[in-house]
Biotite code that builds the C-alpha atoms (Angstrom):
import biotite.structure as struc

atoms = struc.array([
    struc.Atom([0.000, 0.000, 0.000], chain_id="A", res_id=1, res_name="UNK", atom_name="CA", element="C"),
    struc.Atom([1.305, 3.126, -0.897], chain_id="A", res_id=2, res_name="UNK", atom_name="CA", element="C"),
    struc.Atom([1.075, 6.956, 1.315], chain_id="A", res_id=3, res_name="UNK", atom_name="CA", element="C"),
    struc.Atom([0.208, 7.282, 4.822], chain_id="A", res_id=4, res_name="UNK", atom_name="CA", element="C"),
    struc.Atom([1.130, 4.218, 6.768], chain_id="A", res_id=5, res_name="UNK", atom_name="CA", element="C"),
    struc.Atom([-1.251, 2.104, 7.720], chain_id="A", res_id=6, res_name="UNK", atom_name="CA", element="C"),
    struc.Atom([-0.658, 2.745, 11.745], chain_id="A", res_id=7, res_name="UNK", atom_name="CA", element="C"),
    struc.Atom([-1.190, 6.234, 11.058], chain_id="A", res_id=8, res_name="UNK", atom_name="CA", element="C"),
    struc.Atom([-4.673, 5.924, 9.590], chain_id="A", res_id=9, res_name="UNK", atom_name="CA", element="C"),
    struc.Atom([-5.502, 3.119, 12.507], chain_id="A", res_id=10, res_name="UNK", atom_name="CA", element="C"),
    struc.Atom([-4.320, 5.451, 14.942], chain_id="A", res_id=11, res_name="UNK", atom_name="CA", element="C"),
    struc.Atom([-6.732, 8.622, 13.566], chain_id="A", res_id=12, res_name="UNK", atom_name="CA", element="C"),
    struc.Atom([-9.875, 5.844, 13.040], chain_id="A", res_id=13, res_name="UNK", atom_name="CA", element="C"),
    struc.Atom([-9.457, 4.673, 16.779], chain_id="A", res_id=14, res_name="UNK", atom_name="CA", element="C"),
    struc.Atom([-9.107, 8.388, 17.913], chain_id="A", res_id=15, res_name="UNK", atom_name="CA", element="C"),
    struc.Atom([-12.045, 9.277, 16.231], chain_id="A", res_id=16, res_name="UNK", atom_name="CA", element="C"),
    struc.Atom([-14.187, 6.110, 17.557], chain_id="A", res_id=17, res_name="UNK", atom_name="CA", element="C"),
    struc.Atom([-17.639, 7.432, 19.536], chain_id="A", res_id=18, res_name="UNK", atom_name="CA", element="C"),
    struc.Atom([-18.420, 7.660, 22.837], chain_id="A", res_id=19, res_name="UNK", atom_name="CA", element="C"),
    struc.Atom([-21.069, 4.685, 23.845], chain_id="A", res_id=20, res_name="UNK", atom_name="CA", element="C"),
    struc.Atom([-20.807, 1.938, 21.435], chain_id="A", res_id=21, res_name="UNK", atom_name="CA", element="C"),
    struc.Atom([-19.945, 1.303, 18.238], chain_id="A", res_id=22, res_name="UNK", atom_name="CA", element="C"),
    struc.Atom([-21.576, -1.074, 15.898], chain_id="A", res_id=23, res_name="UNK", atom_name="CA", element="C"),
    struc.Atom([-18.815, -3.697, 13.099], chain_id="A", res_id=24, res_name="UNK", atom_name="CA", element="C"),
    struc.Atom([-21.147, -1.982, 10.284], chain_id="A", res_id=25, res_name="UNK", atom_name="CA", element="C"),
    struc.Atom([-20.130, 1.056, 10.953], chain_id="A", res_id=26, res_name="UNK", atom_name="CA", element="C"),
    struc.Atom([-16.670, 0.056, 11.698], chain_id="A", res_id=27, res_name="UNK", atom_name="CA", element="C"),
    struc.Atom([-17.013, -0.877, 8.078], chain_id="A", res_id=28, res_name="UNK", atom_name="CA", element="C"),
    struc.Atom([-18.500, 2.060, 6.728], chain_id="A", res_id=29, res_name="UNK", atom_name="CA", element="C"),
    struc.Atom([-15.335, 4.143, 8.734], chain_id="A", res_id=30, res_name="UNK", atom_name="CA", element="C"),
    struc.Atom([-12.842, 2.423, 6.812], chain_id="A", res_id=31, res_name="UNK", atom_name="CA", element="C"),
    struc.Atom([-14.497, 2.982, 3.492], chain_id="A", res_id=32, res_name="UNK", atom_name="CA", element="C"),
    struc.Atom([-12.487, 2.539, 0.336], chain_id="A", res_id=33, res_name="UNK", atom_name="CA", element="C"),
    struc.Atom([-9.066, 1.328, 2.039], chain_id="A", res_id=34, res_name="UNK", atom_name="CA", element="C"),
    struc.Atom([-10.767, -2.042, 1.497], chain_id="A", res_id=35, res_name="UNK", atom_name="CA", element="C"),
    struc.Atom([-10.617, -4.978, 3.633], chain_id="A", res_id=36, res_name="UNK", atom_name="CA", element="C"),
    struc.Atom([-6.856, -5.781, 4.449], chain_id="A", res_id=37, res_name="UNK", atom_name="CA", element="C"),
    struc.Atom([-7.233, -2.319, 6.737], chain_id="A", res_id=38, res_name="UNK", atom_name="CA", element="C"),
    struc.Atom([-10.541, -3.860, 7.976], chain_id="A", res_id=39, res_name="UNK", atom_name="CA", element="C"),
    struc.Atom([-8.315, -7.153, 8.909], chain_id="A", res_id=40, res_name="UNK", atom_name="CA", element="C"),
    struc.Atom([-5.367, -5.169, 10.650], chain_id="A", res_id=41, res_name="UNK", atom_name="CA", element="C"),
    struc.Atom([-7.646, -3.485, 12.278], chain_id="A", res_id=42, res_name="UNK", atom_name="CA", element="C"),
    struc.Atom([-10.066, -6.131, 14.035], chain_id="A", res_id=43, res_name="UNK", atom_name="CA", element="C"),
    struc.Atom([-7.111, -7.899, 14.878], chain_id="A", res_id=44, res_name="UNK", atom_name="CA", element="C"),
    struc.Atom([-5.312, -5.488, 16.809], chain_id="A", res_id=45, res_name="UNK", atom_name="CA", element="C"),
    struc.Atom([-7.706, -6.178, 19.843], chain_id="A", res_id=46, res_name="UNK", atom_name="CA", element="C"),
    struc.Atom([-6.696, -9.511, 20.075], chain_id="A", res_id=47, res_name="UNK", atom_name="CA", element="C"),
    struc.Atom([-2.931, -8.511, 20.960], chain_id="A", res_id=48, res_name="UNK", atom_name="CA", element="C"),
    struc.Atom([-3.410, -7.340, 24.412], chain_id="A", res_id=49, res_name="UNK", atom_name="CA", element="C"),
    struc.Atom([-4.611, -9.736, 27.595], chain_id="A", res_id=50, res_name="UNK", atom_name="CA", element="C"),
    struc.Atom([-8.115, -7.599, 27.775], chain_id="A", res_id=51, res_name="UNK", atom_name="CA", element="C"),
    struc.Atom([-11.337, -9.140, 27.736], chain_id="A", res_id=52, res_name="UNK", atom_name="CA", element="C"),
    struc.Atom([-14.460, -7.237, 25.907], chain_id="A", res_id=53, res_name="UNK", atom_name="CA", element="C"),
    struc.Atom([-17.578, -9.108, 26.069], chain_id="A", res_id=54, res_name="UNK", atom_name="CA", element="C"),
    struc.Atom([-18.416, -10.192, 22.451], chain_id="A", res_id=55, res_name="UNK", atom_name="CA", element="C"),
    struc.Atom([-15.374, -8.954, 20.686], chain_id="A", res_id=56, res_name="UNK", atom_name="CA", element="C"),
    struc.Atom([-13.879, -12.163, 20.070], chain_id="A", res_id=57, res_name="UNK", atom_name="CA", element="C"),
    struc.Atom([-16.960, -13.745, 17.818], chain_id="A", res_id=58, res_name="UNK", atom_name="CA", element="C"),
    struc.Atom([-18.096, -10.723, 16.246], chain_id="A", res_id=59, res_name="UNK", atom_name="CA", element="C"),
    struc.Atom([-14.592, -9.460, 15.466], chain_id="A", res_id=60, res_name="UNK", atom_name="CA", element="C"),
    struc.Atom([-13.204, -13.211, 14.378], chain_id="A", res_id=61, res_name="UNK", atom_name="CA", element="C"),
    struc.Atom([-16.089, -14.101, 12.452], chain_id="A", res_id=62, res_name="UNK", atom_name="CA", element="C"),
    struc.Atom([-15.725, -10.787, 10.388], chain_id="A", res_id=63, res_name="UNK", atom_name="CA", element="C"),
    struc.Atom([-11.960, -11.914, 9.881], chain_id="A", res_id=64, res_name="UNK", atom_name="CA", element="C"),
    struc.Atom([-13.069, -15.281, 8.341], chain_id="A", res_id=65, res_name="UNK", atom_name="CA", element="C"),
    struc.Atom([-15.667, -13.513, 6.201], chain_id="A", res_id=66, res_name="UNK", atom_name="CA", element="C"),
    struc.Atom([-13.432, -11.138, 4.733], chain_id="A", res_id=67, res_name="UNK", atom_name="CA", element="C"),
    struc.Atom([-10.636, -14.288, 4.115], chain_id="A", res_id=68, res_name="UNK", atom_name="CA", element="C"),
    struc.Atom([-13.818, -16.080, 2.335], chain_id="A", res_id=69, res_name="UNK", atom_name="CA", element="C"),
    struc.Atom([-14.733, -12.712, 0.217], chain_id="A", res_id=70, res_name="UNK", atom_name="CA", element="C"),
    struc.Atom([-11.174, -12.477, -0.940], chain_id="A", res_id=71, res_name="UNK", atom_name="CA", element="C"),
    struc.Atom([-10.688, -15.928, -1.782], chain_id="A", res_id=72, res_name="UNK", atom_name="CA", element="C"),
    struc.Atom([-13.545, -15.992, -3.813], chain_id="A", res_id=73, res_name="UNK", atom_name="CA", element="C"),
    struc.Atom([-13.580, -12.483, -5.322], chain_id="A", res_id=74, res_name="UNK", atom_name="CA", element="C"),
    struc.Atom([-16.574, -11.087, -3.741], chain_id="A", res_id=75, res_name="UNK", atom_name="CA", element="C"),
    struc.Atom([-17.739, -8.694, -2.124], chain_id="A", res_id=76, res_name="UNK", atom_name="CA", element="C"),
    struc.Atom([-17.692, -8.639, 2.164], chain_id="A", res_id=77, res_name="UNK", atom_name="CA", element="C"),
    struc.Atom([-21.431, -10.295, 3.058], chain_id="A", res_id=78, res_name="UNK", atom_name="CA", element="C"),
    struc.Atom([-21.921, -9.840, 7.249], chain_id="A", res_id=79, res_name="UNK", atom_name="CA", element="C"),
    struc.Atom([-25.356, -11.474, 8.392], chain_id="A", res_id=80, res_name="UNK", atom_name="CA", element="C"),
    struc.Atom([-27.340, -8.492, 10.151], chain_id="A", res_id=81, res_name="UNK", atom_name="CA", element="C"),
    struc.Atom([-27.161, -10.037, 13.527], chain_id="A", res_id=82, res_name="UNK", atom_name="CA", element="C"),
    struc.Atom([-23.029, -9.599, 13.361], chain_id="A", res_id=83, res_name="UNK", atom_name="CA", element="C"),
    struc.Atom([-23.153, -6.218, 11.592], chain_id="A", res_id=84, res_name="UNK", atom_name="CA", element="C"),
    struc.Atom([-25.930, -4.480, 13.953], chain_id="A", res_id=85, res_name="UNK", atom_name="CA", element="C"),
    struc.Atom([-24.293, -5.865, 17.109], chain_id="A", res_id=86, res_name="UNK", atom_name="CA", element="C"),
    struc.Atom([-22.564, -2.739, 19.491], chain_id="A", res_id=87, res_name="UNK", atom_name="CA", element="C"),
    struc.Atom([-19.535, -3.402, 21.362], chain_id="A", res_id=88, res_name="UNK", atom_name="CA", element="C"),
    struc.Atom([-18.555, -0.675, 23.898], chain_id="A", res_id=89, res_name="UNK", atom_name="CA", element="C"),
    struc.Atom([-15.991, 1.389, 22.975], chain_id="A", res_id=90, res_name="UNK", atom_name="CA", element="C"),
    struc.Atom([-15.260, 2.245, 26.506], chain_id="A", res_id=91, res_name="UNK", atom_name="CA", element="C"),
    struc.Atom([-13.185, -0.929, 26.226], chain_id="A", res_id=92, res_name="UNK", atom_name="CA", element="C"),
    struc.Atom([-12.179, -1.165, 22.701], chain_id="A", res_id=93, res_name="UNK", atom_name="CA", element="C"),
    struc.Atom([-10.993, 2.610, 22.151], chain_id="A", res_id=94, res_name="UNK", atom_name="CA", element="C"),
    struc.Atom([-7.936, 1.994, 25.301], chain_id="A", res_id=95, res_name="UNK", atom_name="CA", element="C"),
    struc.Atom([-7.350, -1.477, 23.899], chain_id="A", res_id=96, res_name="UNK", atom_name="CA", element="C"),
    struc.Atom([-7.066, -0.696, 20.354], chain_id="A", res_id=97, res_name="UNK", atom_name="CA", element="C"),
    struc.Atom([-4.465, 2.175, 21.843], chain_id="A", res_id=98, res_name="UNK", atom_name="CA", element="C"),
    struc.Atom([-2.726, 0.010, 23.312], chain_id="A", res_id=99, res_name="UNK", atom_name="CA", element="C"),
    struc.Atom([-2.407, -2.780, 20.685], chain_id="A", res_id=100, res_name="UNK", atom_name="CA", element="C"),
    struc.Atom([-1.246, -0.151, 18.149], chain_id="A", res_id=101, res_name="UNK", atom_name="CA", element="C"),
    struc.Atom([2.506, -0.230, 19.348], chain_id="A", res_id=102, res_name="UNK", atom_name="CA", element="C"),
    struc.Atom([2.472, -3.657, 17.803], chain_id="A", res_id=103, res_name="UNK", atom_name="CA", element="C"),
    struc.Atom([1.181, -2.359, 14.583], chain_id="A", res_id=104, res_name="UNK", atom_name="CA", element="C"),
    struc.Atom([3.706, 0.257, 14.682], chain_id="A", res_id=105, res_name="UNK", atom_name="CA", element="C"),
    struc.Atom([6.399, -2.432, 15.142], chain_id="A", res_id=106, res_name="UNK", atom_name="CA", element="C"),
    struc.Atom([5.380, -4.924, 11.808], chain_id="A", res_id=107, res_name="UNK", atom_name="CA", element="C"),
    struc.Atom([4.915, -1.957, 9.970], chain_id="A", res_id=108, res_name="UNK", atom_name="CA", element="C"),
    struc.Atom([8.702, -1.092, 10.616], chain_id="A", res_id=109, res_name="UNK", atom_name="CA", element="C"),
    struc.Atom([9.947, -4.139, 9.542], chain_id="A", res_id=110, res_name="UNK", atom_name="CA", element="C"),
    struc.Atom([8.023, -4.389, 6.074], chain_id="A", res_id=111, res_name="UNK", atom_name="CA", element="C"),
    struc.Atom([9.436, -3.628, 2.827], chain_id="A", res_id=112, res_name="UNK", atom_name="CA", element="C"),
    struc.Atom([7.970, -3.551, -0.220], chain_id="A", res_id=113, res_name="UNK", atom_name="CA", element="C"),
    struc.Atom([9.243, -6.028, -3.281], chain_id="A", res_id=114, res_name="UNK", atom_name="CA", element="C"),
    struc.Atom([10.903, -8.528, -0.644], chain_id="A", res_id=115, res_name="UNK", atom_name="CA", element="C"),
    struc.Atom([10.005, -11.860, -2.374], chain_id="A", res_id=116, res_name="UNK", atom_name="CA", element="C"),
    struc.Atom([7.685, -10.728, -4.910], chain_id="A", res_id=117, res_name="UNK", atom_name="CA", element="C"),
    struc.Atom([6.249, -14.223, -6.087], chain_id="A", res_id=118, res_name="UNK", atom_name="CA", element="C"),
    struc.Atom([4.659, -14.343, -2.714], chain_id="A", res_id=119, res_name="UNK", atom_name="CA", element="C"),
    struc.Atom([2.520, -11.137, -3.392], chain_id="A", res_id=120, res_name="UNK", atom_name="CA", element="C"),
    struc.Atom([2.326, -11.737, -7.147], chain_id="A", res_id=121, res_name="UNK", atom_name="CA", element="C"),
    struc.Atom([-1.036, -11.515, -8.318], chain_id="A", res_id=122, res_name="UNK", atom_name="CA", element="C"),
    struc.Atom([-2.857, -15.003, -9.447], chain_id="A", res_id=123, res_name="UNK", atom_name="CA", element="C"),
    struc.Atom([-2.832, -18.455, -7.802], chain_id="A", res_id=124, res_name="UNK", atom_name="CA", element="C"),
    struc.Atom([-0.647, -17.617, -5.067], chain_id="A", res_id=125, res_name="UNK", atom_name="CA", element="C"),
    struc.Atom([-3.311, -15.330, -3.787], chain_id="A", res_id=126, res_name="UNK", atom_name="CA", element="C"),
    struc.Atom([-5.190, -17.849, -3.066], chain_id="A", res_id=127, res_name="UNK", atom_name="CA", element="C"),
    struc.Atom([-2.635, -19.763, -0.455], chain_id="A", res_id=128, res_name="UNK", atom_name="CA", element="C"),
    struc.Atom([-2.499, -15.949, 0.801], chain_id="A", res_id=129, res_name="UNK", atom_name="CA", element="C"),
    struc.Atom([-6.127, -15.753, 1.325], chain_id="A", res_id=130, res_name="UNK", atom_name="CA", element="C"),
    struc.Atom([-6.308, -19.225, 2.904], chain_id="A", res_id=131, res_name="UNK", atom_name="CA", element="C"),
    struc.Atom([-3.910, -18.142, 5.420], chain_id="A", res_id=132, res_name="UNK", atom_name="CA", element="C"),
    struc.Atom([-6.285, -15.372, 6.093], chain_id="A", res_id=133, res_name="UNK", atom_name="CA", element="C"),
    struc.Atom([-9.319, -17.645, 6.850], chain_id="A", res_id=134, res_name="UNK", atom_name="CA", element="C"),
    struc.Atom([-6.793, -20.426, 8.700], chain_id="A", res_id=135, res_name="UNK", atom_name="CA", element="C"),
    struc.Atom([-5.728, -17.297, 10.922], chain_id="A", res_id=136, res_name="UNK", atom_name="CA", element="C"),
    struc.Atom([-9.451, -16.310, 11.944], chain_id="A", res_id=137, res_name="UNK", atom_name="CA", element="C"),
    struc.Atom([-10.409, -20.042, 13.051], chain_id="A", res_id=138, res_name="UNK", atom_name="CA", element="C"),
    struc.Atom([-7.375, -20.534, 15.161], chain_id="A", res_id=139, res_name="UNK", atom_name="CA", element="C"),
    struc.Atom([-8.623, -16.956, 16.752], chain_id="A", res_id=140, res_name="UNK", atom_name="CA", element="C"),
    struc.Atom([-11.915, -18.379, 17.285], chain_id="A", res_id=141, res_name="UNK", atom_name="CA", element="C"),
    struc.Atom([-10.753, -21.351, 18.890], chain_id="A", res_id=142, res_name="UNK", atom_name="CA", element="C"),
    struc.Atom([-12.459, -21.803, 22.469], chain_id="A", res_id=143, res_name="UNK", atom_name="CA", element="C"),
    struc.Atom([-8.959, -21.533, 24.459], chain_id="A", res_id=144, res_name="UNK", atom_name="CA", element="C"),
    struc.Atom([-9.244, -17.778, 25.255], chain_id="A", res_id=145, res_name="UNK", atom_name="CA", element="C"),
    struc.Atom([-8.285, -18.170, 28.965], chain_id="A", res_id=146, res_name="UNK", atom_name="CA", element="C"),
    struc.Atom([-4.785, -19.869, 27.874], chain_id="A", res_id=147, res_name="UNK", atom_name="CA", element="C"),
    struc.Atom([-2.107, -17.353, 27.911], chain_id="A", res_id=148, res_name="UNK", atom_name="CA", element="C"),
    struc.Atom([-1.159, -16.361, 24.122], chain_id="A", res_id=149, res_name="UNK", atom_name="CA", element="C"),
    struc.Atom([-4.044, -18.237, 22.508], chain_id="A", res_id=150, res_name="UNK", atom_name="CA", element="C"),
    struc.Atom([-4.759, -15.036, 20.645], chain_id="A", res_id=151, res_name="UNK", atom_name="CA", element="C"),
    struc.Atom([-2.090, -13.545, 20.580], chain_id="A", res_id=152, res_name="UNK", atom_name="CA", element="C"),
    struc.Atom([-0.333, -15.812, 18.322], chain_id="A", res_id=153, res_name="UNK", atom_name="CA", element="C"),
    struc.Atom([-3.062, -15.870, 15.175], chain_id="A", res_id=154, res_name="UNK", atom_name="CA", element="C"),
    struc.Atom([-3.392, -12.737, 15.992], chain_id="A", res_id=155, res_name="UNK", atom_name="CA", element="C"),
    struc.Atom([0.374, -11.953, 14.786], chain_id="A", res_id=156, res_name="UNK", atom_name="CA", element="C"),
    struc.Atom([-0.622, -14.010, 12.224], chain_id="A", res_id=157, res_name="UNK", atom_name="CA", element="C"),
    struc.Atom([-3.499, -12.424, 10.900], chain_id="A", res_id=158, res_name="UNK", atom_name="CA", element="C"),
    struc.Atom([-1.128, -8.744, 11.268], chain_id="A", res_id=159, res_name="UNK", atom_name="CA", element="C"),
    struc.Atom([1.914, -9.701, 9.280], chain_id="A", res_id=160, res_name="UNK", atom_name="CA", element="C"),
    struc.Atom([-0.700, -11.065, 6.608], chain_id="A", res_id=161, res_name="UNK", atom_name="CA", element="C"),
    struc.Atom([-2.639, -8.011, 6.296], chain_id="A", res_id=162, res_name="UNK", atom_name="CA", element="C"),
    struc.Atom([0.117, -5.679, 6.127], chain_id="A", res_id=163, res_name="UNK", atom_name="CA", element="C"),
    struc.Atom([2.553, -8.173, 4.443], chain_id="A", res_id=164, res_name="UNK", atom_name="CA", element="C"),
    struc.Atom([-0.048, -7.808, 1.932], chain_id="A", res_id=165, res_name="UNK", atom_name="CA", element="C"),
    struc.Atom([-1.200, -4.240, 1.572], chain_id="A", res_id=166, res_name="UNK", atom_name="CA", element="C"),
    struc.Atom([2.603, -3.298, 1.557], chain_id="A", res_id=167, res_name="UNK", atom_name="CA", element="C"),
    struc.Atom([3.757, -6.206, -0.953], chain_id="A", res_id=168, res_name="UNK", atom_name="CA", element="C"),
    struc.Atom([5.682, -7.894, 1.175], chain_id="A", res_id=169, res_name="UNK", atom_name="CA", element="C"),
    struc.Atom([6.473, -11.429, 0.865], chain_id="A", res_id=170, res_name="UNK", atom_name="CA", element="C"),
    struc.Atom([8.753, -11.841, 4.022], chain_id="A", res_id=171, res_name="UNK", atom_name="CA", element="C"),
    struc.Atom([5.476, -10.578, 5.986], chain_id="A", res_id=172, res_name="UNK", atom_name="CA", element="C"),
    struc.Atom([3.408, -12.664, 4.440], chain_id="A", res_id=173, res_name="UNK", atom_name="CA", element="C"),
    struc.Atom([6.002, -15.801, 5.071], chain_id="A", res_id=174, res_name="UNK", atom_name="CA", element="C"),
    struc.Atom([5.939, -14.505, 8.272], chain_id="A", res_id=175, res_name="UNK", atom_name="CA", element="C"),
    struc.Atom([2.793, -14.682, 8.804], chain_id="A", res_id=176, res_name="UNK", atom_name="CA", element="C"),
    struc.Atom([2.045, -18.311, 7.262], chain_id="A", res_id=177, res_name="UNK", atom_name="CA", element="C"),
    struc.Atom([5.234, -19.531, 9.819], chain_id="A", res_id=178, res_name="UNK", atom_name="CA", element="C"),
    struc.Atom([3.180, -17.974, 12.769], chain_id="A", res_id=179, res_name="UNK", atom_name="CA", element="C"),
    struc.Atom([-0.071, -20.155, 11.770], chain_id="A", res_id=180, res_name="UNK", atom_name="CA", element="C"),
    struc.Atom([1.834, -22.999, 11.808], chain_id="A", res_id=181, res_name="UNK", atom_name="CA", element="C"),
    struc.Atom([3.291, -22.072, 15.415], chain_id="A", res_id=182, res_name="UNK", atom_name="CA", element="C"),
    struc.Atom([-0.382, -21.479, 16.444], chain_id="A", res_id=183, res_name="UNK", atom_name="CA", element="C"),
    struc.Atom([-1.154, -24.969, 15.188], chain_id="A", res_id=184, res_name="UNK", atom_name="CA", element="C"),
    struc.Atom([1.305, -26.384, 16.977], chain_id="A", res_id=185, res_name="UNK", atom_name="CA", element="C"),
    struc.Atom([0.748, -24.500, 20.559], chain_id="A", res_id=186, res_name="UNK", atom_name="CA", element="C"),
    struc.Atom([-2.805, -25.771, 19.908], chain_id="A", res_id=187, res_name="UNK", atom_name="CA", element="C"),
    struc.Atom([-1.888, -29.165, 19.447], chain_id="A", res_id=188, res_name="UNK", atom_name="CA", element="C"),
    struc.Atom([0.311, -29.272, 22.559], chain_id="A", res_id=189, res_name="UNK", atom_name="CA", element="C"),
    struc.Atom([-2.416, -27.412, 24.448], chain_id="A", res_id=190, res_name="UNK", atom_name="CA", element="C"),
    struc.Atom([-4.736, -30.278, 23.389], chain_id="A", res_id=191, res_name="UNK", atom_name="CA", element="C"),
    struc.Atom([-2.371, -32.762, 23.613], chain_id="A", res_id=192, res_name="UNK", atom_name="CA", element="C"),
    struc.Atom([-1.351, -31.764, 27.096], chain_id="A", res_id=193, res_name="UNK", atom_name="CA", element="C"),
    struc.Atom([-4.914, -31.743, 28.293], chain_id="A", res_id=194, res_name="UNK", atom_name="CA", element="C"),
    struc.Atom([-5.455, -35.347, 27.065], chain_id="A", res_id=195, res_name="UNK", atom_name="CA", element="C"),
    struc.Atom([-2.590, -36.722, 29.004], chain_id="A", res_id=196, res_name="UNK", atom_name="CA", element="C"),
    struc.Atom([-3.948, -34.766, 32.136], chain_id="A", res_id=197, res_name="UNK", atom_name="CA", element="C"),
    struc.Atom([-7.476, -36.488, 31.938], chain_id="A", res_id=198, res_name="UNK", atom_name="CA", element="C"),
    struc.Atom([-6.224, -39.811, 31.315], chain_id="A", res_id=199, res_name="UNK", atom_name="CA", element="C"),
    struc.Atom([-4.148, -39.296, 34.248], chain_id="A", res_id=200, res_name="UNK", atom_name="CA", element="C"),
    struc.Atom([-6.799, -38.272, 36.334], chain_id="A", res_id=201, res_name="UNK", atom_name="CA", element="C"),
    struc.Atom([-8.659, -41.121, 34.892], chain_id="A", res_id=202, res_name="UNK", atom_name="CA", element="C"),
    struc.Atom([-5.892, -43.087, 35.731], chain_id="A", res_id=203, res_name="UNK", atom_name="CA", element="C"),
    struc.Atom([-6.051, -41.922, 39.378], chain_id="A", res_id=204, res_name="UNK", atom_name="CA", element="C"),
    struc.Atom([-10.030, -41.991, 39.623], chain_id="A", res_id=205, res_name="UNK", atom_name="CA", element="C"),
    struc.Atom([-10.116, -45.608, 38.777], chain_id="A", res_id=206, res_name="UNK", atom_name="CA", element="C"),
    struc.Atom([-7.282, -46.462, 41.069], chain_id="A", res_id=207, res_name="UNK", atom_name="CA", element="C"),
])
């Protein structure tokens, strides 16, 4: 993405967000034409920070997975009313979006445009790209939000994706794939772990 930095027009939307509530439609409508990588970087940022706001996490993942779908597919965004009308308090969101935005600040740094251009290239590799997208949103969604860095590593994910991509950026985008795979893998040993524990309880139980 070319002119002002992507932080900088995060950091003006969140300044700007109303007093109350706000509702993911008009989240949507604030973005406008920046289109829905922006939207992306933007849900996700929430997820960065150990802060809990009631009914973030499925309204704000599922709109991550839609947008993944709409690009995949070459459509345009669809949200079902119920997601769209639903208002989340800003009085929460507004000093955890602040908060998150150092990390936004950071990725952006580190991105260059033109690093391993295949990766960005238009055609079938947008595709993979897009997958990752959707992957990243389902491993947010994933019922393990009291387990330290459960979102926070898809949410990385779904960060160095967005920007990787609105800046051209194939390292970010690697980057980005690599920490979906980590989040895989911290998910399996989560479940993994818990298996052993039950058995063992089991174990004990029947003992």
């Amino acid at each position: 993405m070319q002119g002002e930095p992507v932080f900088k027009k995060l950091r003006g939307l969140v300044r700007s967000l109303p007093p109350g509530g706000i509702t993911l439609s008009e989240l949507i409508h604030r973005v406008g034409n920046e289109g829905l990588l922006i939207l992306t970087a933007l849900l996700t940022l929430v997820f960065l920070i150990p802060v809990s706001i009631p009914g973030v996490s499925t309204v704000f993942g599922a709109a991550i997975l839609l947008i993944g779908i709409s690009r995949l597919f070459g459509r345009e965004l669809w949200v079902p009313a119920k997601l769209k009308h639903r208002t989340i308090s800003t009085s929460k969101l507004r000093p955890a979006l602040r908060k998150a935005l150092p990390w936004l600040y950071r990725i952006e740094r580190v991105c260059k445009p033109n690093r391993i251009q295949w990766l960005v290239a238009h055609g079938p590799i947008q595709h993979l790209n897009n997958a990752g997208l959707i992957l990243g949103a389902v491993l947010l969604m994933m019922p393990f939000g009291l387990i330290p860095f459960s979102n926070t590593f898809p949410a990385i994910a779904l960060l160095f994706l967005a920007i990787g991509l609105l800046q051209r950026d194939g390292v970010s985008v690697l980057l980005g794939h690599i920490s979906n795979i980590v989040t895989i893998l911290y998910f399996s040993l989560l479940i993994g772990g818990g298996g052993l524990a039950l058995r063992e309880l089991f174990n004990r139980m029947a003992g």
